[in-house]
C-alpha positions as CSV (number, residue, x, y, z in Angstrom):
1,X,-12.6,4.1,-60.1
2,X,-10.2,6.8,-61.9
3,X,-11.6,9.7,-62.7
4,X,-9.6,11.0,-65.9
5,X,-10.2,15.1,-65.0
6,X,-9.1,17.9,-63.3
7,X,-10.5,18.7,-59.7
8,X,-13.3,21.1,-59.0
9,X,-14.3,23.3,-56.5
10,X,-17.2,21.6,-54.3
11,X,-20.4,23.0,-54.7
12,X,-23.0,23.7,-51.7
13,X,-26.7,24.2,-51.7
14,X,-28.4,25.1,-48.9
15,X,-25.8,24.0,-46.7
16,X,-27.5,24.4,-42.9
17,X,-26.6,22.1,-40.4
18,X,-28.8,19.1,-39.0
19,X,-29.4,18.7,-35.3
20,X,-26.9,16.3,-33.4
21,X,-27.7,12.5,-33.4
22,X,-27.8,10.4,-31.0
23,X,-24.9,8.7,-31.8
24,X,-23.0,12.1,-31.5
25,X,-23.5,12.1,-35.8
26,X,-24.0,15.5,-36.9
27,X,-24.2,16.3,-40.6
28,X,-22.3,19.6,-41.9
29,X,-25.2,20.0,-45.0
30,X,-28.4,19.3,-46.0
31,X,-27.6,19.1,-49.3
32,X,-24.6,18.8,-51.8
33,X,-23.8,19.0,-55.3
34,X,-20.6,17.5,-56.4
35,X,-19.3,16.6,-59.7
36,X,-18.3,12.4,-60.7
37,X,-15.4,12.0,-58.6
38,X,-15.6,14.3,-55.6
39,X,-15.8,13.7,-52.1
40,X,-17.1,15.1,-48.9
41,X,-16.6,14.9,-45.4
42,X,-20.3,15.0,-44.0
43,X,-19.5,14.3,-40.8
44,X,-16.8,12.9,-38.3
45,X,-16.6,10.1,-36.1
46,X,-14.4,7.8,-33.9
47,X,-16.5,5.2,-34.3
48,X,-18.3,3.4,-37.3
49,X,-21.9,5.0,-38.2
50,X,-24.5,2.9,-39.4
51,X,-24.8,5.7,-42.1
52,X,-26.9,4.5,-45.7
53,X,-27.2,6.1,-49.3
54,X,-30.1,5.5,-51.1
55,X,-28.1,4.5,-54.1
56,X,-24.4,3.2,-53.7
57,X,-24.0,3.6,-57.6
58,X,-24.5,7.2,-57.1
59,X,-23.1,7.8,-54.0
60,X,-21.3,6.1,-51.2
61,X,-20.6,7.0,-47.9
62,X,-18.3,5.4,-45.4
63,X,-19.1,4.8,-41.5
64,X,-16.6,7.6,-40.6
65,X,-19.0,10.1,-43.1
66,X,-17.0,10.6,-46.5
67,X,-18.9,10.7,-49.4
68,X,-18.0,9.7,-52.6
69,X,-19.8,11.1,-56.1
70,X,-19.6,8.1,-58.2
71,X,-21.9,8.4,-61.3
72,X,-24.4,11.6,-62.0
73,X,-27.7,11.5,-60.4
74,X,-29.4,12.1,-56.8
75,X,-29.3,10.0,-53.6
76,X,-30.1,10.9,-49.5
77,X,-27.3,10.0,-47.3
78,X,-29.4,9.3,-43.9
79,X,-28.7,7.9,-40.5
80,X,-31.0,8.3,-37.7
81,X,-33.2,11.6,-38.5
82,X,-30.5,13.2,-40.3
83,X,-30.2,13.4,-43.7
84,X,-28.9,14.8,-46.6
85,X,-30.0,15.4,-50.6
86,X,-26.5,14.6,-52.8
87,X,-26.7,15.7,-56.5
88,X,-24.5,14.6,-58.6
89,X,-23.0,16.3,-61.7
90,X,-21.3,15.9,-65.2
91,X,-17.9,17.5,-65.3
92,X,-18.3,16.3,-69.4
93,X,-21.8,17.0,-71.8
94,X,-20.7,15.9,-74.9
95,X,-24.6,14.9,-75.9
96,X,-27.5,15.2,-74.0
97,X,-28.4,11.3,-72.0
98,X,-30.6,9.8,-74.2
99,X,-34.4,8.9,-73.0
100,X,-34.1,5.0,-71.5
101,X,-37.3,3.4,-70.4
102,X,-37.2,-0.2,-71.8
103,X,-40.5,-1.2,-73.5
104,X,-41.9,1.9,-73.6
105,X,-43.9,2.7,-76.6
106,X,-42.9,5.3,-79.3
107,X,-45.2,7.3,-78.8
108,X,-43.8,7.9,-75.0
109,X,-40.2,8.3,-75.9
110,X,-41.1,11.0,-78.3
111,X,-42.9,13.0,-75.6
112,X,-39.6,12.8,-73.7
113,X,-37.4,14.3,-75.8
114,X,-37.0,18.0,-76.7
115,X,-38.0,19.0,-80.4
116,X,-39.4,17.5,-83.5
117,X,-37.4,14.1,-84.9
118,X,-35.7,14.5,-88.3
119,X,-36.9,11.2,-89.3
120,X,-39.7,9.2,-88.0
121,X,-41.0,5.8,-88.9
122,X,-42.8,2.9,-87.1
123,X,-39.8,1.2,-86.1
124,X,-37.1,4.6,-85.4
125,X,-37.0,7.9,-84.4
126,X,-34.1,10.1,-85.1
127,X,-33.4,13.7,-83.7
128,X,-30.1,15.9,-84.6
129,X,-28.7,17.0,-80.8
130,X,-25.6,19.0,-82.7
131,X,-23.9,19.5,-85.3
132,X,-21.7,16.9,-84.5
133,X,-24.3,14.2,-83.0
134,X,-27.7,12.4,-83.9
135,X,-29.3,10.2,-81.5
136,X,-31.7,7.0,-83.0
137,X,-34.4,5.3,-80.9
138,X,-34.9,1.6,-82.8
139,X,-38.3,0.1,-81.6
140,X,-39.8,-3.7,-82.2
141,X,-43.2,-4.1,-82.3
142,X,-43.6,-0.5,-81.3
143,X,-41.7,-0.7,-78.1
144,X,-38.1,0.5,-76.8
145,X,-35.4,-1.8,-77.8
146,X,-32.2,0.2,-78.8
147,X,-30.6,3.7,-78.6
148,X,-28.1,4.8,-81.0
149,X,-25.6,7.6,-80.7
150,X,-23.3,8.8,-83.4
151,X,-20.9,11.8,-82.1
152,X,-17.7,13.4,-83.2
153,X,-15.3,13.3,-80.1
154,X,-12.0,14.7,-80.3
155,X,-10.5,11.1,-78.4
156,X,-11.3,8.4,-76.7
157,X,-10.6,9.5,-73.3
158,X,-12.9,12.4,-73.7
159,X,-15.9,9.9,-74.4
160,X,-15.2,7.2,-72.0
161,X,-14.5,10.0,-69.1
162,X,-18.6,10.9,-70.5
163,X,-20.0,7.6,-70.1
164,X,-17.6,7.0,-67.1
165,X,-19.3,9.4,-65.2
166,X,-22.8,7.8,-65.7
167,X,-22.0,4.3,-66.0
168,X,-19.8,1.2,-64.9
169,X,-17.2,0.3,-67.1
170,X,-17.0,-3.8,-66.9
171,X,-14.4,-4.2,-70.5
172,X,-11.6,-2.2,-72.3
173,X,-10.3,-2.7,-75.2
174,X,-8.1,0.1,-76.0
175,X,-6.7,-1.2,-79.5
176,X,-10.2,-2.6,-80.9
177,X,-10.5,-2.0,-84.5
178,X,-13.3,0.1,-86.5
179,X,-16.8,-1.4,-85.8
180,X,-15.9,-3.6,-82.8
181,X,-16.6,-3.2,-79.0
182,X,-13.8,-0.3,-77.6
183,X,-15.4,-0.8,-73.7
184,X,-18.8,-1.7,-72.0
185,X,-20.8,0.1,-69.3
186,X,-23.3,-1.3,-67.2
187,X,-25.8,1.1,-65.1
188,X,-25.6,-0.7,-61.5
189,X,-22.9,-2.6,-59.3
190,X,-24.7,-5.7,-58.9
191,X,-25.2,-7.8,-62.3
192,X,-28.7,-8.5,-60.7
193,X,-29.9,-5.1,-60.6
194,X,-28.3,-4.3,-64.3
195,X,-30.9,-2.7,-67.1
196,X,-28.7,-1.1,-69.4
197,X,-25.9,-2.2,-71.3
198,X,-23.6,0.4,-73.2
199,X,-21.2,-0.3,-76.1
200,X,-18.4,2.5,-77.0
201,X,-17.6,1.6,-80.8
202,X,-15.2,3.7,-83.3
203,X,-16.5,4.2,-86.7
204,X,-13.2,6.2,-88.0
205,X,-10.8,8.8,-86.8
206,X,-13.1,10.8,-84.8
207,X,-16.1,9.4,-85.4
208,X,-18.0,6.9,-82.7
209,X,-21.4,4.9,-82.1
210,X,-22.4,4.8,-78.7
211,X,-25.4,1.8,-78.1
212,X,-27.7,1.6,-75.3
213,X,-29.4,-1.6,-75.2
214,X,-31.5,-4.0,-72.6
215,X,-30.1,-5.8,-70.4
216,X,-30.3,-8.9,-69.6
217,X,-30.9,-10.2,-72.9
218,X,-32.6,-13.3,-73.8
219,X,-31.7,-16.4,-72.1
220,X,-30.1,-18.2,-75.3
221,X,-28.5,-14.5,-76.0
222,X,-25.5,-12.6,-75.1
223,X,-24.7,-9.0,-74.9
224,X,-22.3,-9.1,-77.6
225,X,-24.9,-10.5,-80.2
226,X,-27.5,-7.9,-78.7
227,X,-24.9,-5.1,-79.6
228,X,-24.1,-6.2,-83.0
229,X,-27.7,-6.8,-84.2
230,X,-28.6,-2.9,-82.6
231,X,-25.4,-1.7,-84.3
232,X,-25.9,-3.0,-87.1
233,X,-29.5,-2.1,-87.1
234,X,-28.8,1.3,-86.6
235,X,-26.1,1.8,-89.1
236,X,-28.5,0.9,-91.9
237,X,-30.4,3.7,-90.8
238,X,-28.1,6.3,-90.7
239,X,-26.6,5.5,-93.5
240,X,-30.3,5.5,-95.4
């Protein structure tokens, strides 16, 4: 994956030294914090280590002991009794990651979010993040169905390096117009093990709709017609 920012300095947490394996593996930290797109040399090795993440989407480790940030969260890197905690971080924050538990009631998604909605109804729930983002949670039959994100981004590149850091892209199309699909993220590697389907779509100049939604869909259904019954869903509502 290409990471479209400039490089950071690595940061360390508690950085102490496990006790040698007996493979001759020895870890150089306990824990790490990088940003999307670092990398780390945990350990060295002639020879391939039978060394495991926890989550490959996060981060990946080779059997010679680099690591690779991949998308933000937190994964152990173990082999034998050594192990080490890897957190990883945003380099971009443009709006805070919305709350995504499929199914769960309204009730639920309101007690995980910071502050009081400006709009509340049985079937949405709508909080202002900025002045230049709102977020809307669409429910069906009082359930999780649908997240909406409006934000003002200065380009495309800033937003997609955003979601890029978090998700999977799996489409581009750069030169989509107004109201269609500009790229799709997924939340895993493996189609089988996808939840969460994410649509990056340009309302005007500086203007864009991001949109969470389940995934898979319905058997007879496809993520496209998911994405433009939520979008379209959810520009009713802001624009009510």
């Amino acid at each position: 994956m290409t990471y479209v920012f400039a490089a950071l300095s690595l940061l360390f947490i508690g950085c102490s030294k496990n006790g040698q394996e007996p493979g001759g593996v020895s870890f150089n930290a306990s824990n790490l914090t990088l940003y999307a797109g670092q990398s780390h040399q945990l350990f060295h090795s002639s020879s391939d280590v039978d060394v495991r993440s926890s989550s490959d989407f996060i981060v990946s480790v080779s059997k010679r002991g680099l690591v690779v940030a991949d998308h933000v969260g937190s994964a152990e890197i173990a082999v034998g009794g050594a192990k080490c905690e890897v957190t990883v971080e945003p380099y971009y924050t443009i709006y805070p990651d919305p709350y995504i538990n499929w199914g769960a009631p309204k009730a639920t998604v309101k007690a995980n979010n910071a502050g009081t909605p400006y709009y509340e109804s049985d079937t949405e729930l709508f909080y202002q993040l900025s002045d230049t983002a709102i977020m809307g949670y669409l429910f069906e039959n009082n359930r999780l169905n649908g997240v909406g994100v409006t934000v003002i981004a200065t380009s495309a590149s800033q937003l997609s390096s955003f979601l890029s850091e978090r998700y999977e892209m799996v489409y581009s199309d750069p030169s989509a117009g107004y109201g269609n699909v500009m790229a799709t993220y997924v939340d895993a590697y493996d189609p089988k093990d996808v939840t969460t389907a994410i649509g990056m779509f340009r309302e005007s100049l500086n203007s864009w709709i991001v949109m969470y939604i389940p995934y898979p869909t319905g058997a007879s259904r496809s993520v496209s017609l998911d994405f433009k019954e939520r979008l379209d869903a959810y520009r009713n509502l802001v624009s009510n």
